[in-house]
N, C-alpha and C positions, 0 to 999 in steps of 0.2 A: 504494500500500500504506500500512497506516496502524496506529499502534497508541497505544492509551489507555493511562494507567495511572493508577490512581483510590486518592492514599493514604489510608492505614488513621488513620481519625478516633475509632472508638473499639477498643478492645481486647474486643472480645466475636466468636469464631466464630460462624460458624453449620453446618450440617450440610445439602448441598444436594441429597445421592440424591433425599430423599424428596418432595423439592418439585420440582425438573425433570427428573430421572432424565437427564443428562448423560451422565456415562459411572460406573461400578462403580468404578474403584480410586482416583478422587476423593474424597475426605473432605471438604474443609473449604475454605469459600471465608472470606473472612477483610471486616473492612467499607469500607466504600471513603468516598470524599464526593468532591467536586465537581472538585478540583485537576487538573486534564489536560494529558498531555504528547504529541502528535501527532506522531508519526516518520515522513516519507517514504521509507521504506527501497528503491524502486525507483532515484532520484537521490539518497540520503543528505542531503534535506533537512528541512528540522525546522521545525512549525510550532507555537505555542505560543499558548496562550490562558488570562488571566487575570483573574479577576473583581475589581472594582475593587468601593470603600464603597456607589457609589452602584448600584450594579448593571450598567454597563455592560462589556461584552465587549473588553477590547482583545487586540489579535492582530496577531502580526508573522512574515508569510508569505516565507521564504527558498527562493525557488523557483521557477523559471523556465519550467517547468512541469507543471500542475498537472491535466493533464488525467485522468490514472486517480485524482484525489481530487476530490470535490465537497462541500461545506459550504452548508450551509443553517442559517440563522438567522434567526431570528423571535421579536419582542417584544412583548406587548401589555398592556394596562393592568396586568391580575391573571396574567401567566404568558408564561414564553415559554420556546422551541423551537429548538435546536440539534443538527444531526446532522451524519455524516462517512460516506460508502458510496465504495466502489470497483464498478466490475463497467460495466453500459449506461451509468453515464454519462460514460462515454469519448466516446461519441458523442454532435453537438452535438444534435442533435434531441431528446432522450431529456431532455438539461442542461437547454433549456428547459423540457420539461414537469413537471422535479422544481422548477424555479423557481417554476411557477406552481403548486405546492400551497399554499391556505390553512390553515398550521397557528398563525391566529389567534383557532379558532373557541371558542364558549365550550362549547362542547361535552366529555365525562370523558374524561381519557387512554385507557380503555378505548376508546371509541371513534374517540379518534384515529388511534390507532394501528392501531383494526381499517381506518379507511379507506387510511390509507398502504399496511397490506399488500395491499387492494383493488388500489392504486393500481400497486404494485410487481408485483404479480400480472400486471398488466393488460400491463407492462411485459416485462414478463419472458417473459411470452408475444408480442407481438408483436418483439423482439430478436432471442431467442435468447439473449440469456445475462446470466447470473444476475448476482447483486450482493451486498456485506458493507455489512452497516449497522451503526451505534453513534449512539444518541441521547440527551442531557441535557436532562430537562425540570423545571422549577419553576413548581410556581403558588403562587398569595396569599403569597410567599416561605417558605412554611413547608413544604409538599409537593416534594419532591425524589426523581426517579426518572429509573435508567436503564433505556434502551429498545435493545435488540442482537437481533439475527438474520440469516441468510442465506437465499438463496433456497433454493425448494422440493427443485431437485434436490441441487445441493450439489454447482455448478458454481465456486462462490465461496469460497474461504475464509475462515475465521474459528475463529479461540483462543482460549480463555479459560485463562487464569493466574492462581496464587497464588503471591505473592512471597515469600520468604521474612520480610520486614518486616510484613506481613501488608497486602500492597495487593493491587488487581486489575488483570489488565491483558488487555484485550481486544486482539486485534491477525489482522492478517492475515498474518503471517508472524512467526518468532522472532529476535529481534536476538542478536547476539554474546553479549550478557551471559548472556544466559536461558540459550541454548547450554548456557556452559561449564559454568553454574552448576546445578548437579543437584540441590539444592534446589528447582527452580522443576518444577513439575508441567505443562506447557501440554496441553490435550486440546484436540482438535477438537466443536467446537459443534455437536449435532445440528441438523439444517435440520426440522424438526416444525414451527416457529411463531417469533413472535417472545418474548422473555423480558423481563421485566419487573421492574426489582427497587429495591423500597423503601426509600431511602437512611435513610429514618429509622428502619421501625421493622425494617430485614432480612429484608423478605420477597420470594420469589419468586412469582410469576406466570408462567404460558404461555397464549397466546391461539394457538391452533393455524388452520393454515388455511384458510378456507372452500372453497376449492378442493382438494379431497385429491390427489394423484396417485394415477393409475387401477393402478396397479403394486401400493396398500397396499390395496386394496378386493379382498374372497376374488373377486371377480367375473372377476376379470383371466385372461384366457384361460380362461374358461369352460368347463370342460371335462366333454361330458356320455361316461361311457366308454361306458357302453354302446351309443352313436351312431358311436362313432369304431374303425377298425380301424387296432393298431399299426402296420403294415407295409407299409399301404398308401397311396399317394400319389399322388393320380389328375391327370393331367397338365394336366386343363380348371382345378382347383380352386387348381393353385399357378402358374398362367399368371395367372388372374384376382387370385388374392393377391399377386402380385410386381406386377402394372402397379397395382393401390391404394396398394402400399410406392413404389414409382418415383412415381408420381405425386404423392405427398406428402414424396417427396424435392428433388423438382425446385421444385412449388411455394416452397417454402422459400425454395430459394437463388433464384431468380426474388427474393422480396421482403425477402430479406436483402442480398444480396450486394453489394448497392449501397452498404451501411454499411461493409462489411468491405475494401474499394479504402482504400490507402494514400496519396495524391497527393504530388506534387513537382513543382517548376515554377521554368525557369530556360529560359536564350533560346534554348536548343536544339528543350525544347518542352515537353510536359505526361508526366509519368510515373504511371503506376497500377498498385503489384503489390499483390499477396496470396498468402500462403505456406500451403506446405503441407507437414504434416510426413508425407513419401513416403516408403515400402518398396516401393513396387511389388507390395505385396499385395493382397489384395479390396477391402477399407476405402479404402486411401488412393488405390485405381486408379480407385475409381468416384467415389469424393468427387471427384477431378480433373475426371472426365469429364465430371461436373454442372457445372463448374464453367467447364470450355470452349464445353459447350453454351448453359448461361445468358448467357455473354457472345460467345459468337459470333450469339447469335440475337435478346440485346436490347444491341447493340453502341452502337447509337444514343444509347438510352436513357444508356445507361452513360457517354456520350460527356456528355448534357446534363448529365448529376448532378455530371461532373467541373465542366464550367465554373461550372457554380452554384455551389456550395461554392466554387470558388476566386476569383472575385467576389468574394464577402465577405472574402477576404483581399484582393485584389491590387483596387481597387476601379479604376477609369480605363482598365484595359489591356485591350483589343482580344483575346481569347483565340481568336478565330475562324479569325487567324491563324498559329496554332500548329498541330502536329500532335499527338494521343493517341496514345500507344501503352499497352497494359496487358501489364506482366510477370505470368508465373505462378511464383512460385518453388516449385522441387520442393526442399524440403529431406532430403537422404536421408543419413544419418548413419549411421559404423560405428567400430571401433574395431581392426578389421584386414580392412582395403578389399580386398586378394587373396584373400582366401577365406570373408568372409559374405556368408550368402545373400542378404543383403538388398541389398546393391550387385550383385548379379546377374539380383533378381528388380525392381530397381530402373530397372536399362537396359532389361532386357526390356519392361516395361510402359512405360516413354518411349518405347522404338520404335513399342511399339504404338501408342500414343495421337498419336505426329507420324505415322503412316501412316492413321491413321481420319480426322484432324483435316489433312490436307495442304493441300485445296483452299480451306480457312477459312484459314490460316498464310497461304497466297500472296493473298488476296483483303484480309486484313485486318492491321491491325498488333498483332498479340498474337504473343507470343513465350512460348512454354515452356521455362524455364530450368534444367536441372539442375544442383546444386549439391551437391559431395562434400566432405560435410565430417567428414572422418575426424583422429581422435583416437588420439594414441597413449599408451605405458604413463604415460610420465613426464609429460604433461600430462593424464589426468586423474588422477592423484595430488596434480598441484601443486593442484590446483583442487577437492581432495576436500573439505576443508576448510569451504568455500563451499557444496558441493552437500548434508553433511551437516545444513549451518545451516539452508537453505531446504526439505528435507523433513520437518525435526523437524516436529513430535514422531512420523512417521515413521521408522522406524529399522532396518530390517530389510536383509538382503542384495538380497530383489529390491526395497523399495524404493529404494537405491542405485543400480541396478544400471537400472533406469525412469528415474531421476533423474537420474541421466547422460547417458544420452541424451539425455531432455530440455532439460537445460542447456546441452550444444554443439550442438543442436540450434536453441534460441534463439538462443545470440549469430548461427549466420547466418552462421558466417568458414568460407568452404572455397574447393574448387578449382571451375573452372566445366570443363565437359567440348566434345570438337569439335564443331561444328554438327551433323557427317556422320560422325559415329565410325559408323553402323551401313550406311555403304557400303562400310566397308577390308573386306579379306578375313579378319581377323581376328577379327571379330565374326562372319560368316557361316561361318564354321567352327564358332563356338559354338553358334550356333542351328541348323547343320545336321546336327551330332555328338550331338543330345540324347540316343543313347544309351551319352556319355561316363561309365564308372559314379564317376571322381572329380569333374570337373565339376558333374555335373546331380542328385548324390547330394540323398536329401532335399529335391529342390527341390518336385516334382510330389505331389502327396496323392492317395495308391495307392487310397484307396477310392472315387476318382471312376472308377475302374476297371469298378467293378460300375454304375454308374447310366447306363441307355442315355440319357439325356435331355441330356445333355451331348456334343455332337461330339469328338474324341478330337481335341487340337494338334497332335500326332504321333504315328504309327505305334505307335513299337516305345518300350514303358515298362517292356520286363519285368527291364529294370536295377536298376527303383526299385521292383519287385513285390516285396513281403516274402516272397506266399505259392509266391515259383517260387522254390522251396527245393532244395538242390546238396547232395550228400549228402557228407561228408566222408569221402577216402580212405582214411584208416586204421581207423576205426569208423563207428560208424550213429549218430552225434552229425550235425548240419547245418554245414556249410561254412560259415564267415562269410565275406559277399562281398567285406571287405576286407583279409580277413588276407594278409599277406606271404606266407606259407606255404602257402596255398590248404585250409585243413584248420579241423578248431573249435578253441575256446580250449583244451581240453582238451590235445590233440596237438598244438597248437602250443608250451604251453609245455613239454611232453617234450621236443621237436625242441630248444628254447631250452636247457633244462637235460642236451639230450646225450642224455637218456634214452630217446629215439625216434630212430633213429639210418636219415636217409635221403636219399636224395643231393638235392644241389641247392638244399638248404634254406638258412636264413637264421638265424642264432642272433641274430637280434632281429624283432621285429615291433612296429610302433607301435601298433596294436590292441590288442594281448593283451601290455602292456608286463609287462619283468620290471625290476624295481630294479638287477641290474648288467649289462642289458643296453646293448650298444653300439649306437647308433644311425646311427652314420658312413656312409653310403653308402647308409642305407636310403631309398628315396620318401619325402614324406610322401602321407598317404590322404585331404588334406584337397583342395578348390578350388584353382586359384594363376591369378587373373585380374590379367596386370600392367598396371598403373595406368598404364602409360605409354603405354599403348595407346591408352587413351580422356582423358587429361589434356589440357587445353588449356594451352599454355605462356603464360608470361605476358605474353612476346612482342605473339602473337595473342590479346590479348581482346579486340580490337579489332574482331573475327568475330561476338563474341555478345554484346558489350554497345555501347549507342546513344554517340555520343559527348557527350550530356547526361551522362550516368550516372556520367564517369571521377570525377568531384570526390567522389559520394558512394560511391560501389560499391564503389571500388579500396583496398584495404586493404594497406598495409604490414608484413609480418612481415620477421625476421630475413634469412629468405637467400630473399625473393621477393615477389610481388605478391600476392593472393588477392582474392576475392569477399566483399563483404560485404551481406547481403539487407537490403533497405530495409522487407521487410513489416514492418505493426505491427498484424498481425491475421494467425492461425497457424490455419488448420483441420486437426482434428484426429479418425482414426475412433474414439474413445472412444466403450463402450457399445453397441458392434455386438455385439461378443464375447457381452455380457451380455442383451441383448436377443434374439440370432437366434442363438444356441446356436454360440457360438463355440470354447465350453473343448471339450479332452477327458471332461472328469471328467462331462461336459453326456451325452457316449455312455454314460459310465460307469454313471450312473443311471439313464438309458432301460433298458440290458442286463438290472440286475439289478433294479429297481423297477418297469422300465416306463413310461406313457407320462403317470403322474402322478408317476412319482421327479423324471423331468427336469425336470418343472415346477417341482418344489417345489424342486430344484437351483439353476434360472435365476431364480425369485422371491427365493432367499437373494443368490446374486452380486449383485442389482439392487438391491435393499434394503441389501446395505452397499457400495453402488457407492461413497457419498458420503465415506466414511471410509475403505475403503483405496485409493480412485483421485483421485478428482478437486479434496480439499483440498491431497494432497501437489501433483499436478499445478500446480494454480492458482498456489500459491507457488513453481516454477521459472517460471513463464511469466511472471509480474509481477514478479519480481526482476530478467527482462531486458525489463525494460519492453513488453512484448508481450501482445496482447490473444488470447484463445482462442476460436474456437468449434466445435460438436459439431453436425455436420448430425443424429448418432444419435439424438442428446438433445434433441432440441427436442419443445417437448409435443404439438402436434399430431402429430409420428412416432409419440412413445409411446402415446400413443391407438388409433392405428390399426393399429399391431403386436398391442395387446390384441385388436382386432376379429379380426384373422387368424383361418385353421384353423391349429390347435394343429399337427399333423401336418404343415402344409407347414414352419414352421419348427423342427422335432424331427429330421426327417426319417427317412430311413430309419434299421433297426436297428443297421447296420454302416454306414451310409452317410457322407459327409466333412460338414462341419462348416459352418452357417451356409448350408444349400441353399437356400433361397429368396434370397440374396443372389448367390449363385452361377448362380443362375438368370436373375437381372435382367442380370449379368456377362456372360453369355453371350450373353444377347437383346441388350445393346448392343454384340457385338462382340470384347468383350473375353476375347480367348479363353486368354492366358496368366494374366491375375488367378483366369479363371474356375479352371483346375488349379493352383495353386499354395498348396501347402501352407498351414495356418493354423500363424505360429512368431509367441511372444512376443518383444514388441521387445529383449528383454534377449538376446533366445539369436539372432538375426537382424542384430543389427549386433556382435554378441558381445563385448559388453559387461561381461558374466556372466563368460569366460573369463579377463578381464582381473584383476576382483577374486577369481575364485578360486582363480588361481594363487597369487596373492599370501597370498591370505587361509588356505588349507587344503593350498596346494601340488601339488593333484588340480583337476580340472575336475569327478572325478568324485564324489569326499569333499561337496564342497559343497553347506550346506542353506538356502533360500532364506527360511526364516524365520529364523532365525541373526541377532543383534543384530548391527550392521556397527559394527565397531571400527578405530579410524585402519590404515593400513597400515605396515606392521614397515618400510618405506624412510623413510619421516620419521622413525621412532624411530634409527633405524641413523644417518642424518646429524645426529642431535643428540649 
């Protein structure tokens, strides 16, 4: 992570709407010059560079390593060429090839810089992911220009600041000061082009890029209506669309995933993970899947790419003599492990995937490692502090409440689970009682109900039916299926306030709460999965981790041992949602616009994917030094998503959410991902519930655009 700050040399504003149209409640960027201060804010190290009489660069790098910053610098007779990017060149192949650019040529900055973004383009595309550039150029010593932008999708972050002092400051993330200081404006940088801007005489430029993404072109899911019938969804048409989507999924990880292996190596023998942030939903079920498949089937391959790379570290040693093994870390984070969904729908889909994948597990050395790392009230409060810093200029309830997750999600510190939790009896009670209506509540998505193209997991669903409606006994109001009282909210609080007067009843219910109602003896209505069931003691981690692994893995807390993930590369289902019609709001518009509302719904989501998702995202991810990628997001996907019938990923009128992914789900097998409701990560590892206790006192009061402000426990202890 990195950030500039360019001071103010002369006293003259400028007004920047009208020249890059940035963001609207921006006014005024203020003038900068040459002076630069380089901040590593991932290791808190500082890298500084000053320009001396005769023109040379001196610089003094505090920092041990440097691998998510690359610097390039170049001199030449009449002008030279300094830049600082984050993103591909993490990885060493990429570092090479930004070494070997000639930016000695005598050629206009205009066109330098269009060939860099060629260059980065080219990059970015075969990666997977994106990158943040800042560049200082001077020719004939008198021409002085900065060069800044990110990639196309706006996988990488990047801010631009006006200081109060009247400096600039580009960065990828916001330090402490900016923070506190509400003077300081930070906006997120449009990803359109790269920006250009003339130290001498304050002007802007945008060189926008010759590759558009196919998302901003009206052409994009081409929709001719009168060709296409809303309702209907022919079974040859979304078979054949889901193996073109599968097929350019696999591809991918096939010629990625070789970058995104983690290594470590010590005399026990060679280690390779890569993490994944798992709910055990569609997204992160099937990312895994891809993911088992690519390395169970080019194991080899994976095997050579290990020893190469670690050659050029370890140069003289015999590596042939070692064993590989590759970890998969399932990161699956909640914030009350006995009753979200997401630690339920998490085990379920681990079991799955150790029952599809068994005879690969016993043949080969990969290991799927579940990892619970659950958060409770008082530690993510202590650490709010920290999560609000690295979302700014983010600031909203649900982004808090994403960015949480996110965060203990990176550090990686949790419990590890038994090898064999899903042989006790305990578990197969769960999965054989699915029609427990407190357990298995909400878990299953009732409108796969009506679609006969999906095999039914089990039986009997009509627990989780909304529409198998219970008529209430005392009036013709509907039964809610979890009131205490058996009756609607109506009659239930009569019963509560005495005023319905009938035996056997309860003068409280957790559903239909009353303010001086007593709760003492009541159930709760929610899940209660005890952790002690499936916890691995610390005893025994000696079951599921290698004994190379104790030195790094084994983490130290307070009053025990824990796990800690060595991944430094986190895969992520960002952009399914938005792509394959994941929202509600996605049915919403189909309903009442039709089969060109939803379009124009999913084209708006994708279009500001870049500013409300994946800038805040980037800046948790690289604050715990951790590298991201999005199998959704890679351009070749997007491409081939636009190709699709509009229809197979709309899907039906009432139908569940994201069918054409549901469909691939279920052709590989996965038949719990395939039913399992669509829940945002905030409300799934309930996260949400945490701050909006705190925050409004209700679960239900709370609004998720709502500016998030420190929580009243810090005020209270000061």
């Amino acid at each position: 992570m990195f950030e500039l700050e360019f001071k103010a040399k002369y006293q003259v504003d400028f007004n920047i709407i009208n020249v890059c149209n940035l963001i609207q409640d921006f006014e005024y960027i203020p003038n900068v010059s040459e002076d630069i201060c380089i901040l590593n804010k991932s290791t808190s190290n500082t890298l500084k560079f000053e320009k001396t009489e005769n023109g040379d660069i001196l610089y003094n790098i505090r920092n041990n390593d440097t691998s998510d910053l690359f610097l390039v610098y170049s001199e030449s007779n009449c002008c030279y060429f300094k830049y600082l990017m984050t993103g591909f060149c993490k990885i060493e192949k990429y570092r090479i090839m930004l070494e070997n650019i000639n930016l000695n040529s005598q050629e206009s900055l205009y066109n330098t810089v269009s060939n860099i973004m060629n260059i980065f383009c080219e990059i970015e595309k075969n990666s997977g992911i994106g990158f943040s550039f800042a560049g200082y150029y001077k020719k004939n010593k008198i021409d002085e220009y900065l060069v800044f932008g990110r990639d196309r999708i706006g996988t990488s972050s990047l801010l631009i600041t006006r200081t109060c002092k009247g400096g600039l400051i580009l960065s990828t993330a916001i330090n402490e000061n900016i923070f506190l200081n509400k003077e300081y404006k930070p906006i997120e940088l449009s990803p359109m082009g790269f920006y250009i801007l003339n130290l001498k005489n304050l002007e802007f430029e945008i060189i926008g890029w010759k590759e558009v993404l196919p998302y901003y072109i009206d052409s994009y899911w081409n929709i001719n209506l009168n060709n296409m019938k809303d309702s209907i969804r022919e079974d040859f048409d979304i078979c054949k669309d889901a193996n073109l989507l599968l097929n350019e999924l696999r591809k991918n990880m096939i010629l990625k995933l070789g970058d995104l292996i983690s290594y470590s190596f010590n005399k026990e023998g060679i280690y390779g993970y890569i993490g994944i942030m798992f709910s055990g939903g569609l997204d992160s079920t099937l990312i895994t899947y891809l993911v088992l498949e690519t390395l169970f089937y080019e194991i080899n391959n994976y095997e050579k790419l290990c020893k190469d790379k670690l050659l050029n570290i370890h140069k003289g040693i015999n590596l042939d003599e070692f064993k590989i093994y590759f970890i998969i870390e399932l990161l699956n984070s909640t914030f009350s492990p006995e009753e979200a969904p997401d630690r339920l729908t998490g085990l379920c889909s681990y079991y799955e995937l150790k029952s599809i994948f068994q005879e690969f597990f016993l043949k080969h050395n990969v290991e799927l490692r579940f990892i619970c790392i659950d958060t409770n009230k008082d530690t993510l409060f202590q650490e709010e502090n920290i999560i609000l810093g690295q979302i700014y200029p983010s600031n909203t309830h649900m982004d808090f409440n994403i960015g949480s997750v996110e965060y203990f999600t990176t550090k990686g510190i949790g419990r590890l689970i038994k090898p064999r939790f899903y042989m006790e009896e305990w578990w197969n009670e769960i999965i054989n009682n699915q029609n427990d209506q407190t357990l298995w509540c909400n878990i299953y998505d009732i409108n796969l109900l009506k679609d006969n193209s999906y095999e039914n997991t089990e039986k009997d669903y009509n627990i989780n039916n909304k529409n198998h409606k219970i008529k209430c006994p005392y009036c013709y109001f509907r039964q809610h299926p979890k009131c205490f009282n058996k009756c609607c909210k109506s009659c239930c609080r009569k019963i509560q306030q005495s005023l319905l007067i009938v035996d056997n009843c309860s003068s409280s219910c957790r559903v239909h709460k009353m303010k001086t109602a007593n709760f003492k003896g009541i159930p709760a209505t929610s899940r209660n999965i005890n952790t002690k069931n499936y916890y691995l003691e610390s005893n025994l981690y000696h079951l599921s981790i290698l004994p190379g692994e104790y030195i790094n893995c084994i983490y130290k807390s307070e009053d025990s041992f824990l796990y800690k993930s060595q991944s430094k590369w986190i895969l992520i289902g960002s952009g399914a949602d938005e792509f394959l019609g994941g929202y509600g709001r996605h049915l919403t518009a189909k309903k009442h616009c039709g089969i060109q509302g939803i379009r124009d719904e999913m084209i708006m989501d994708i279009r500001r994917l870049w500013i409300r998702n994946l800038g805040r995202d980037d800046r948790i991810f690289k604050y715990q030094s951790k590298g991201v990628f999005y199998p959704f997001l890679q351009i070749n996907v997007i491409e081939i998503i636009g190709k699709l019938n509009f229809c197979n990923i709309s899907g039906l009128e009432n139908g569940p959410t994201k069918p054409i992914l549901r469909y691939i789900s279920n052709l590989l097998g996965l038949k719990f991902a395939t039913k399992f409701k669509k829940r945002a990560i905030q409300f799934g590892t309930r996260s949400t519930r945490q701050t909006n206790l705190e925050h409004f006192d209700s679960n239900r009061k709370a609004t998720a655009t709502a500016i998030y402000c420190k929580s009243r426990v810090k005020d209270l202890e000061k």
